[in-house]
C-alpha positions as CSV (number, residue, x, y, z in Angstrom):
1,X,0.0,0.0,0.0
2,X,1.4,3.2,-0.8
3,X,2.3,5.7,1.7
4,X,1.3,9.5,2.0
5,X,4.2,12.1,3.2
6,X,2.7,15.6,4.4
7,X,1.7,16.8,1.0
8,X,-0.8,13.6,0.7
9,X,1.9,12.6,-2.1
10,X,2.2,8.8,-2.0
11,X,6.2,7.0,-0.7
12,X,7.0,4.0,-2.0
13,X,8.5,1.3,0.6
14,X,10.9,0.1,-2.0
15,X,14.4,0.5,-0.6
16,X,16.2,2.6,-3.4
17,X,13.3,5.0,-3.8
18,X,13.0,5.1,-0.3
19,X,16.8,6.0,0.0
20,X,16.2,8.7,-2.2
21,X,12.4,10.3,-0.9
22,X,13.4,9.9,2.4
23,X,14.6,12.8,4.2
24,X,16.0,10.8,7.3
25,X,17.4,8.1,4.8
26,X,19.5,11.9,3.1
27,X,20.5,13.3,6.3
28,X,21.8,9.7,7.7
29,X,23.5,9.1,4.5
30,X,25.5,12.6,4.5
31,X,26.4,11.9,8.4
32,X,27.5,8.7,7.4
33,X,29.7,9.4,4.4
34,X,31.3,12.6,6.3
35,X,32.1,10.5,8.8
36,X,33.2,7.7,7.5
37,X,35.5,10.1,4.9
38,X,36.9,12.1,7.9
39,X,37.5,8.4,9.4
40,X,39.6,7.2,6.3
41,X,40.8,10.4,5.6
42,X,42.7,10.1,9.2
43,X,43.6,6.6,8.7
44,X,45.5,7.0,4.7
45,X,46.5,10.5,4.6
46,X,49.7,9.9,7.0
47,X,50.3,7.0,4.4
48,X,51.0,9.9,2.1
49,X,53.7,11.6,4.2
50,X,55.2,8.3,5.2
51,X,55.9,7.1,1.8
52,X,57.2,11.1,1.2
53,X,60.0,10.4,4.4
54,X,60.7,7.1,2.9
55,X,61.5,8.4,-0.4
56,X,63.8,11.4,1.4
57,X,65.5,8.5,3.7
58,X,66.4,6.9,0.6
59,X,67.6,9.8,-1.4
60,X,69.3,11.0,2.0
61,X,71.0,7.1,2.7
62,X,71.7,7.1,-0.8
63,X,73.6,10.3,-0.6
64,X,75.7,9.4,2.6
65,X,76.6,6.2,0.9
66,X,77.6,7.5,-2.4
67,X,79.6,10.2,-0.9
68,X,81.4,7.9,1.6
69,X,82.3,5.9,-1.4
70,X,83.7,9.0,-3.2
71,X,86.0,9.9,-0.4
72,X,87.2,6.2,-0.2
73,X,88.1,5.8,-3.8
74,X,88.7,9.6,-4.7
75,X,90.1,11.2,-1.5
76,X,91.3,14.5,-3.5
77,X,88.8,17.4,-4.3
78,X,89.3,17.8,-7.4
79,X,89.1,14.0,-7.7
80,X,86.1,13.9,-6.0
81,X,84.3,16.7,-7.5
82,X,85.4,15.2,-11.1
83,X,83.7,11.6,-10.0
84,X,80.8,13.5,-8.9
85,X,80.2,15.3,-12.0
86,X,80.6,11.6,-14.0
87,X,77.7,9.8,-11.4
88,X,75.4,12.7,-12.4
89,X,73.6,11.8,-15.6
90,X,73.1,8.4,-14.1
91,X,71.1,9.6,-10.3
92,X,68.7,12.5,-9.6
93,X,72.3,14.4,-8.4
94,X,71.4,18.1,-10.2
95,X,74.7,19.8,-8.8
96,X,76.9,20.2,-6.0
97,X,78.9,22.1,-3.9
98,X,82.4,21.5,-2.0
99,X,83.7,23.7,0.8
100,X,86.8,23.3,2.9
101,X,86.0,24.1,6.9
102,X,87.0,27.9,6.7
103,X,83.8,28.6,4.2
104,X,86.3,28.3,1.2
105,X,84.7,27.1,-1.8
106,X,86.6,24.5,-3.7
107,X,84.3,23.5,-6.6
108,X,80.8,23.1,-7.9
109,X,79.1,22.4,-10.8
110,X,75.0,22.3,-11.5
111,X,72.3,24.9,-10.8
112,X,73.6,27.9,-8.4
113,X,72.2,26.4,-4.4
114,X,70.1,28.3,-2.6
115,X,71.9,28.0,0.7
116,X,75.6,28.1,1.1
117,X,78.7,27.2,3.7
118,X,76.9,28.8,6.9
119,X,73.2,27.6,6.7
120,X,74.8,24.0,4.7
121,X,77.8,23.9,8.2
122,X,74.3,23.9,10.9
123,X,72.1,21.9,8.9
124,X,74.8,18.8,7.8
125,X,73.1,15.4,7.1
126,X,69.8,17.2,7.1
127,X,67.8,17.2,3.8
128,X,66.2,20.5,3.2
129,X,63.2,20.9,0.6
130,X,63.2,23.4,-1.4
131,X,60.3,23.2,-4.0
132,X,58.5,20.5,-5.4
133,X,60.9,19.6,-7.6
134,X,64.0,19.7,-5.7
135,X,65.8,18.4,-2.7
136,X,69.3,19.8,-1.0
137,X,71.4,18.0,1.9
138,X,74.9,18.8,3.3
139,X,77.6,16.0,4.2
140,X,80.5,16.2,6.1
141,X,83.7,14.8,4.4
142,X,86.9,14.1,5.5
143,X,89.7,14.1,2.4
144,X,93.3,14.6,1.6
145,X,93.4,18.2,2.3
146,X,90.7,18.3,5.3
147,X,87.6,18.0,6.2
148,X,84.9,19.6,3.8
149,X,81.3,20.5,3.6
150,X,79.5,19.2,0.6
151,X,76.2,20.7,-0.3
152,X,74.4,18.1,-2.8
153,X,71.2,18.7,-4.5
154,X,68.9,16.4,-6.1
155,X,66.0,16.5,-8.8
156,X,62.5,15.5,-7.1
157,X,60.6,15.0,-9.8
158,X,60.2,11.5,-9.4
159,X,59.3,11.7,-6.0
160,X,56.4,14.5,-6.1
161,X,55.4,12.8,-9.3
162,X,55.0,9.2,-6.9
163,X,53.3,10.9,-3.9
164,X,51.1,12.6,-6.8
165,X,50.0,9.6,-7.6
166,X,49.9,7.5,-4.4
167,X,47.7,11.0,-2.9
168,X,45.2,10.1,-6.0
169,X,45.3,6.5,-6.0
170,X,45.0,7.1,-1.7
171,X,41.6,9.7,-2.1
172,X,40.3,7.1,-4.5
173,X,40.4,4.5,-2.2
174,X,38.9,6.9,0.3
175,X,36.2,8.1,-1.5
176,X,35.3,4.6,-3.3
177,X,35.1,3.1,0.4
178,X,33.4,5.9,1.9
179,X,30.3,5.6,-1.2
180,X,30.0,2.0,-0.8
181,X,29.9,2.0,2.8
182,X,27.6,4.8,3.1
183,X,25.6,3.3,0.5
184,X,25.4,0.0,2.2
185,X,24.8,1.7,5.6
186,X,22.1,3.7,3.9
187,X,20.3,0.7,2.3
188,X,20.2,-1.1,5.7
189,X,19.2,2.2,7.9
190,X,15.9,2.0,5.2
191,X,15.2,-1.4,5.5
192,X,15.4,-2.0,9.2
193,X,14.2,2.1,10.2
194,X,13.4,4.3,7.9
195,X,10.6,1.5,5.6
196,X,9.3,0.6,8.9
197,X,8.7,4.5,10.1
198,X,7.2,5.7,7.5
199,X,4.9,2.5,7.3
200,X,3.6,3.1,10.6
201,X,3.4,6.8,10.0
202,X,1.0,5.7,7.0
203,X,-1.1,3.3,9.3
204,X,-1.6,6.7,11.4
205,X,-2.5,9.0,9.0
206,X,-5.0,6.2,7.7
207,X,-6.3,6.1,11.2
208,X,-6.7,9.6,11.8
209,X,-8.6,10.1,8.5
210,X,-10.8,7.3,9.2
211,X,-11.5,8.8,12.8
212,X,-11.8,12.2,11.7
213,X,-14.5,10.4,8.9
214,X,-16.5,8.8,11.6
215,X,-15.2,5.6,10.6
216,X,-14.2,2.5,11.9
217,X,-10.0,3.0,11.8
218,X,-8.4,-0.2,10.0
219,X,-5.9,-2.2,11.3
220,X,-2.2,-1.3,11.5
221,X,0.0,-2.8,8.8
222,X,3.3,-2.0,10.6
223,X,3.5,-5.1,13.0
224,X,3.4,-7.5,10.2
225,X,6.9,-5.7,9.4
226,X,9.5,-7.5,11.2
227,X,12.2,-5.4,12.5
228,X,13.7,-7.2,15.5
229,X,15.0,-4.0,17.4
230,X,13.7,-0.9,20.0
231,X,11.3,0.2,17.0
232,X,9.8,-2.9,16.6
233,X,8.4,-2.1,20.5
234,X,7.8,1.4,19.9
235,X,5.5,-0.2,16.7
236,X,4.1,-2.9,19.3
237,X,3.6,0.2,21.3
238,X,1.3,2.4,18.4
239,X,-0.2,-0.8,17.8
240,X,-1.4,-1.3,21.4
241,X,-2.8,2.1,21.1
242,X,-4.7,2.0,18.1
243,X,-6.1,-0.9,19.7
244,X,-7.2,1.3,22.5
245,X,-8.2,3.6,20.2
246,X,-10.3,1.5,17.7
247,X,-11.6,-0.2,20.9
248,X,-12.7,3.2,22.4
249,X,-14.8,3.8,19.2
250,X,-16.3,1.2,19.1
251,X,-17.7,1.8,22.9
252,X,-18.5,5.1,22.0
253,X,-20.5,3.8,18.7
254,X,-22.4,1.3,20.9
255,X,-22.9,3.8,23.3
256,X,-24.2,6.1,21.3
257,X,-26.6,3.4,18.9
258,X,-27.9,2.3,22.7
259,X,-28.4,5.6,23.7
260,X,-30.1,6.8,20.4
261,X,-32.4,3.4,20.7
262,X,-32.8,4.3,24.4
263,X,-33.9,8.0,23.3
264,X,-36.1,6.2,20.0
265,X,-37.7,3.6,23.4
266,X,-38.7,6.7,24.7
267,X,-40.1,8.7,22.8
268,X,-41.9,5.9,21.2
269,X,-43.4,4.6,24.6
270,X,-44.4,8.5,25.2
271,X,-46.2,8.0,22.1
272,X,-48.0,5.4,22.3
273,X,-48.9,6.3,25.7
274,X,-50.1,9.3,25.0
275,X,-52.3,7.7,22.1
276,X,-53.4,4.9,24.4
277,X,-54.7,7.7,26.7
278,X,-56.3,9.6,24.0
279,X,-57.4,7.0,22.2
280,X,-59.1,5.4,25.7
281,X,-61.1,9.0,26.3
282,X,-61.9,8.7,22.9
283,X,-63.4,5.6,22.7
284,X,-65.1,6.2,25.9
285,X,-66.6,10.0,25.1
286,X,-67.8,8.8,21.5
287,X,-69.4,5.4,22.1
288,X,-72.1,6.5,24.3
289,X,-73.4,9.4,22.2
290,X,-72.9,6.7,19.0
291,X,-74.6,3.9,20.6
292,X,-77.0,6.5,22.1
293,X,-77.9,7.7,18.2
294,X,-77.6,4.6,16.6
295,X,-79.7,3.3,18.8
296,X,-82.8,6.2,18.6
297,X,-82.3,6.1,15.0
298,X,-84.3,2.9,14.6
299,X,-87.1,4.7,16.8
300,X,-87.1,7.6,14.7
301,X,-87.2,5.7,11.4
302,X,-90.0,4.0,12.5
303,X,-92.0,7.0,13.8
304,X,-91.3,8.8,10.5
305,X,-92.6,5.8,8.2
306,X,-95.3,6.0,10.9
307,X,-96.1,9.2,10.3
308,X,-95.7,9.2,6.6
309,X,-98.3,6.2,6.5
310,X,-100.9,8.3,8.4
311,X,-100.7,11.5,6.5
312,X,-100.7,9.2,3.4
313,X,-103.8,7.5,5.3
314,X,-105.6,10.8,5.6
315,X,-104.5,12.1,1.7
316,X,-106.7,9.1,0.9
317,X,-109.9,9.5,3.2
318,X,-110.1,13.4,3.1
319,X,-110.6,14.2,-0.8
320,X,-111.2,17.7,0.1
321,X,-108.9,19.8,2.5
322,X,-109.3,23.0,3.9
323,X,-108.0,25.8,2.2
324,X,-105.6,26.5,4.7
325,X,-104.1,22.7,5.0
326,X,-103.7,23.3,1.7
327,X,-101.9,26.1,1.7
328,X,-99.5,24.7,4.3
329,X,-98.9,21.9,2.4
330,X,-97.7,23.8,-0.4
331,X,-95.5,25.9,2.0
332,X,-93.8,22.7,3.2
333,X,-93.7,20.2,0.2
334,X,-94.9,17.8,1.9
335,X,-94.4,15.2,-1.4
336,X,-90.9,16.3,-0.8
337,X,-90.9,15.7,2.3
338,X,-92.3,12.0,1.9
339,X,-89.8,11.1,-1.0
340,X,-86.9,12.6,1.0
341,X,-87.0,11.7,4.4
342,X,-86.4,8.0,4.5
343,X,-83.5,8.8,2.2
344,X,-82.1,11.2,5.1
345,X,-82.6,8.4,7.9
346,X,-81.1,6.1,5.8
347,X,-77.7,8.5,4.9
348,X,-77.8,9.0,8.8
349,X,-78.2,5.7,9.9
350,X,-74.8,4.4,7.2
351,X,-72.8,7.4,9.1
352,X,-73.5,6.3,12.5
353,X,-73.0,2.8,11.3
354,X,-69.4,4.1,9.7
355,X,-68.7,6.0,13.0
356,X,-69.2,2.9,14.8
357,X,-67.3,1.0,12.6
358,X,-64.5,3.7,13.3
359,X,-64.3,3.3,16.8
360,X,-64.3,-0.5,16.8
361,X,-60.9,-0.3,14.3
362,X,-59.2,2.9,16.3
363,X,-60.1,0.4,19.7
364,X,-58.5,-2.9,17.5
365,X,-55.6,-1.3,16.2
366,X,-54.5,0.5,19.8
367,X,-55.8,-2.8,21.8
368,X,-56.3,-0.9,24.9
369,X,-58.2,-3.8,26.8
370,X,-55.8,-6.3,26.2
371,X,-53.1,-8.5,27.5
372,X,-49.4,-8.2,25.4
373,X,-49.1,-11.0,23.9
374,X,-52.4,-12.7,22.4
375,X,-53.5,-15.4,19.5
376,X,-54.6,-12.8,17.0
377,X,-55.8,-12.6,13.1
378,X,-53.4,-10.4,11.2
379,X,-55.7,-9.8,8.6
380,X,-57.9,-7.9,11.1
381,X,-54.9,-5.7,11.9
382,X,-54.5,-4.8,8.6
383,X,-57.7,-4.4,8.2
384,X,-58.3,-1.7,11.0
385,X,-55.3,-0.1,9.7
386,X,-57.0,0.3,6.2
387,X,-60.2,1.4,7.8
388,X,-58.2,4.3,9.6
389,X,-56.3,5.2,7.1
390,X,-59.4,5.5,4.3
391,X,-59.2,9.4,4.0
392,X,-55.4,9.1,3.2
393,X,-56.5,7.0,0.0
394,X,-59.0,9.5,-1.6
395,X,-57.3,11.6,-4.8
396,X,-54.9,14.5,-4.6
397,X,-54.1,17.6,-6.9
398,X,-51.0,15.0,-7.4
399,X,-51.9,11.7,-7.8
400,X,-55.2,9.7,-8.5
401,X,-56.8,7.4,-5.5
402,X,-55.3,4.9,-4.2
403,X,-56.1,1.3,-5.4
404,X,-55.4,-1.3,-2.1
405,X,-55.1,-5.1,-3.6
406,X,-55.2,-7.3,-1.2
407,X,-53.9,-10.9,-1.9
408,X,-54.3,-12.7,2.1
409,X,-53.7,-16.3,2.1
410,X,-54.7,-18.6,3.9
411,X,-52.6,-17.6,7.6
412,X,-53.9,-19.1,10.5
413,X,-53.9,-16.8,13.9
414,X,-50.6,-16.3,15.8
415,X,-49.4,-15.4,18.7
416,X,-47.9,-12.0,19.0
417,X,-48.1,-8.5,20.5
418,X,-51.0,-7.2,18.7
419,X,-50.5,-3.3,19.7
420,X,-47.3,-3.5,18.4
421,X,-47.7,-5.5,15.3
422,X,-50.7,-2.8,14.2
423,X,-48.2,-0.4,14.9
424,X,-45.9,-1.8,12.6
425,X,-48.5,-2.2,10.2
426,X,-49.3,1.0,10.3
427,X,-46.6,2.8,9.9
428,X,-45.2,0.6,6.7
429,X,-48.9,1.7,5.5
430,X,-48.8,5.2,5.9
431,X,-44.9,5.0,4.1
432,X,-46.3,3.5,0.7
433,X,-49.1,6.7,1.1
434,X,-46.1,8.8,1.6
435,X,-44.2,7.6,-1.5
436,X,-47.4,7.7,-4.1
437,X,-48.0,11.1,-2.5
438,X,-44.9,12.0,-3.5
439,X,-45.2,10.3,-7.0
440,X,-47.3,11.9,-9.5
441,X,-49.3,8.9,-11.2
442,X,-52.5,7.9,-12.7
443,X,-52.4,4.5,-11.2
444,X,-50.7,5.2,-7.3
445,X,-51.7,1.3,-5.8
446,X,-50.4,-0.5,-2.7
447,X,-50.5,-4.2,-2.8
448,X,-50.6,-6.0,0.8
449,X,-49.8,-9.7,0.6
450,X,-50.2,-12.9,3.5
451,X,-49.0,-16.2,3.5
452,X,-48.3,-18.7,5.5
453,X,-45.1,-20.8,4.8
454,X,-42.5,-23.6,7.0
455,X,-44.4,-22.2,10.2
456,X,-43.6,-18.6,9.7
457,X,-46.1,-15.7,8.4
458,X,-44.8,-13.2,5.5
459,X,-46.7,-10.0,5.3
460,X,-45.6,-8.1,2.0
461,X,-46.4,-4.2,1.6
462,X,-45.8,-3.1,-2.3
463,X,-46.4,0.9,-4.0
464,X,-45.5,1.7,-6.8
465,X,-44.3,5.1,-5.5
466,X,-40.6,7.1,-5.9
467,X,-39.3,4.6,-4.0
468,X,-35.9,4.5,-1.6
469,X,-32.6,5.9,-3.6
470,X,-29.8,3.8,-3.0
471,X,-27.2,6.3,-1.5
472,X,-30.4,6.1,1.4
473,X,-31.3,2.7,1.4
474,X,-28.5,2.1,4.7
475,X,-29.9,4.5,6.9
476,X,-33.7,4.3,6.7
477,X,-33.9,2.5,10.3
478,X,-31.8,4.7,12.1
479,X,-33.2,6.5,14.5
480,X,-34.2,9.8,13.7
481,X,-33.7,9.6,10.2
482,X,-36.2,11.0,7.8
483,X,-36.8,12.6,4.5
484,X,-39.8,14.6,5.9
485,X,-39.9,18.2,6.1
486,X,-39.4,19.7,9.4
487,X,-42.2,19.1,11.6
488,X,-43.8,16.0,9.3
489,X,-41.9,13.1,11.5
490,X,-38.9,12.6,13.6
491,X,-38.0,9.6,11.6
492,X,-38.9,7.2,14.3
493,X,-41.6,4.9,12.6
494,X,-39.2,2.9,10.4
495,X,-37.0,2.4,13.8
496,X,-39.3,1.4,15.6
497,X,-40.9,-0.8,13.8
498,X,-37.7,-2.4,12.7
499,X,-37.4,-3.4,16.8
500,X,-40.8,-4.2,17.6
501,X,-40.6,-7.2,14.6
502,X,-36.9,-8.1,15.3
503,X,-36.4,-7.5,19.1
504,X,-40.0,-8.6,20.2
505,X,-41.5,-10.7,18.2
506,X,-37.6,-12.4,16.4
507,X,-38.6,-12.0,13.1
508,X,-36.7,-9.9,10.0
509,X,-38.0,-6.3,8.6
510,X,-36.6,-6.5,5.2
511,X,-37.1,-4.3,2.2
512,X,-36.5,-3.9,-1.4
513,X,-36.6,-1.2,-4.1
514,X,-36.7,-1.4,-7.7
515,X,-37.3,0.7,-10.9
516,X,-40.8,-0.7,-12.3
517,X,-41.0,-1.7,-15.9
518,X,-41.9,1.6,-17.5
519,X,-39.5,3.2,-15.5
520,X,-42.1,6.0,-14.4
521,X,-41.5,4.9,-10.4
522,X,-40.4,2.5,-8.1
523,X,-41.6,-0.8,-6.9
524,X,-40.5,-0.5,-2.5
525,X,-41.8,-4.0,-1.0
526,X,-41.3,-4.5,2.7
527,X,-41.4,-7.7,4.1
528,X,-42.9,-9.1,7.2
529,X,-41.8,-12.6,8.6
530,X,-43.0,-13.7,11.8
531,X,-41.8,-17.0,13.2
């Protein structure tokens, strides 16, 4: 996996790239070849001026010996000047000088010296260097007529030209030791420190996105790099950490999914609460006056066909009325009247009838005089549900009414909480209204299908509506998410419904959503399975 530097610019972990990226890896390497140069440096530099004495010892042993020779086989000065001048074109001799004790020069030949008798007398078998190129030492000798001084200077070509070349051959050794190890010290410091670093810093900065994100940090990748050493614990370390840290989110995520389920619990028992309270005054302030007026209504249907029969009666036996009766029956159409009012006990007697009909579904579908758990028909559920729900189903400005299909199979009653499970039903209900609302069509329909499979119950809720987008389709049973305008739902129905079937009654809320063939809407189905 590639690594990100502080410019979010990916590092590769390959040791030659990491060599160069790394800025640790650059700094190490310039410590490491300055000191390692400095170290050398120290070591094969006095090599240089070693090999430069040894050269002088031999030019200066060579002298003595030559010159001890000389005086041997030559004692004279003129003889030994004249065998001097005859070893020159054969040794590095350039010229030389011969002075008797009192500072008296006897004889030379070669280029002038630069010193003479005085500084040559206090500086005898002592070579002197003069330049690069040339070297000048003075002898005692003892001859014939005394003893002498002999100042003898010698070409040092040959030498500089040597320790030239053993300086250069020398720095190349240096500096050709000094790459490779520094190289080689490199290429280890990135393999065992710097690949391992930079690994672990990636695994933070993945962390620390991924916890800035809200997400779930993932594991470290830097213990699975073995590096047997103090950073290997200091990775162990991080690692322990992140363990902590992933660990501490996790609590907090819990705690926080408990405490919004707690706050959902809540709310939802307020709720229903409140409607079981309402719903119990309700019931109780309505059904009186309904039974009172469903009950009279018989009474008065009878009394008005009674009526109607007798003025019909006495149409028929009194041919001719008084001028005033008839006037008043003019005033008050009373043929009207006759053809009319059975129709109006009629219309009242279906409304009471529907109001009655009303209350028995509102007291079904909250179950207020019931245990928890009870053997009931889910098809009566649904059905209460429908019935409260029938004024949500007429058209709209927007859509057409709502068809309801129903396709119940053959489900046998089950044991469950009843409350709960209408709840349930109802909300999924009112959701499919919801979507066709929000749907223009000329054919909004919500198909509810039963059946009754392997001992478990499926209850399928279709529309036909604009259905759940995908980039939503992860969050629609969290709790108090919603799609609703402000102050149209605290997105709690979904939530709680997806508790009451999974926690209390161990069954699956699941859901699917699909484009329908003429790609107009949706098909949403949620499904319902009880054990």
């Amino acid at each position: 996996m590639p690594l990100i530097d502080k410019n979010m610019e990916p590092l590769s972990l390959h040791p030659i790239r990491s060599i160069l990226t790394s800025r640790l890896s650059r700094q190490l390497g310039l410590w490491v070849f300055g000191g390692i140069l400095v170290v050398e440096a120290m070591i094969f530099l006095p090599s240089a001026y070693r090999r430069k004495s040894e050269q002088l010892e031999i030019i200066q042993m060579t002298a003595e010996a030559t010159v001890h020779t000389l005086a041997a086989t030559a004692p004279e000065s003129q003889g030994f000047i004249d065998r001097l001048v005859t070893l020159s074109p054969n040794t590095p001799l350039m010229g030389a000088a011969l002075y008797r004790a009192n500072g008296e020069l006897v004889n030379q030949f070669g280029p002038v010296m630069n010193f003479h008798f005085e500084p040559a007398q206090s500086r005898q078998n002592q070579l002197r260097y003069t330049s690069p190129w040339c070297y000048e030492i003075a002898l005692p000798v003892k001859l014939q007529e005394g003893p002498h001084y002999l100042l003898l200077a010698y070409d040092a070509t040959s030498v500089a030209q040597d320790l030239v070349a053993f300086s250069l051959r020398v720095s190349g050794l240096i500096l050709l030791i000094s790459v490779s190890v520094t190289i080689l010290m490199m290429w280890i410091v990135s393999r065992r420190l710097i690949n391992p670093i930079l690994l672990l810093r990636s695994d933070m900065l993945r962390s620390g996105r991924a916890i800035a994100a809200g997400q779930s940090p993932a594991a470290f990748e830097s213990p699975q790099y073995n590096t047997q050493n103090e950073l290997f614990e200091v990775i162990q370390a991080f690692h322990q950490s992140h363990q902590q840290i992933v660990g501490a989110i996790a609590a907090r995520d819990r705690s926080e999914a408990n405490l919004k389920q707690t706050q959902a619990r809540l709310i939802h028992t307020e709720k229903m609460s409140s409607l079981g309270q309402l719903g119990a005054g309700f019931a109780h302030e309505i059904n009186n006056p309904i039974n009172f007026i469903d009950a009279n209504l018989k009474h008065i249907t009878n009394y008005g066909q009674d009526l109607l029969t007798t003025i019909a009666q006495y149409q028929q036996e009194l041919t001719h009325p008084s001028i005033a009766l008839q006037a008043k029956i003019a005033a008050i159409d009373l043929e009207f009247i006759q053809e009319d009012m059975p129709k109006i006990l009629q219309s009242m007697q279906s409304g009471s009838t529907r109001i009655r009909d009303l209350v028995v579904s509102f007291r079904d579908f909250v179950r207020l005089d019931e245990a928890d758990q009870k053997v009931v028909d889910i098809h009566q559920g649904l059905e209460s549900c429908l019935s409260l729900l029938q004024s949500r189903l007429l058209p709209t400005p927007v859509r057409a009414a709502i068809v309801i299909q129903r396709h119940y199979g053959d489900v046998p009653p089950i044991q469950c909480y009843p409350k709960q499970l209408n709840q349930v039903f109802m909300s999924l209900i009112t959701n499919a209204i919801e979507a066709l609302d929000r749907q223009a069509g000329e054919s909004p329909l919500i198909t509810i299908t039963t059946a009754y499979h392997r001992d478990a119950v499926m209850i399928q809720i279709t529309d036909n509506g604009i259905g759940i987008q995908p980039e939503i389709q992860s969050k629609i049973f969290d709790p108090f998410f919603t799609t609703k305008d402000v102050g149209q739902g605290m997105g709690l129905g979904l939530t709680n419904s997806y508790q009451i079937i999974q926690d209390m009654h161990h069954g699956r809320l699941e859901f699917t959503s699909t484009p329908t063939a003429n790609r107009d809407g949706m098909t949403t189905t949620f499904t319902i399975c009880l054990p």
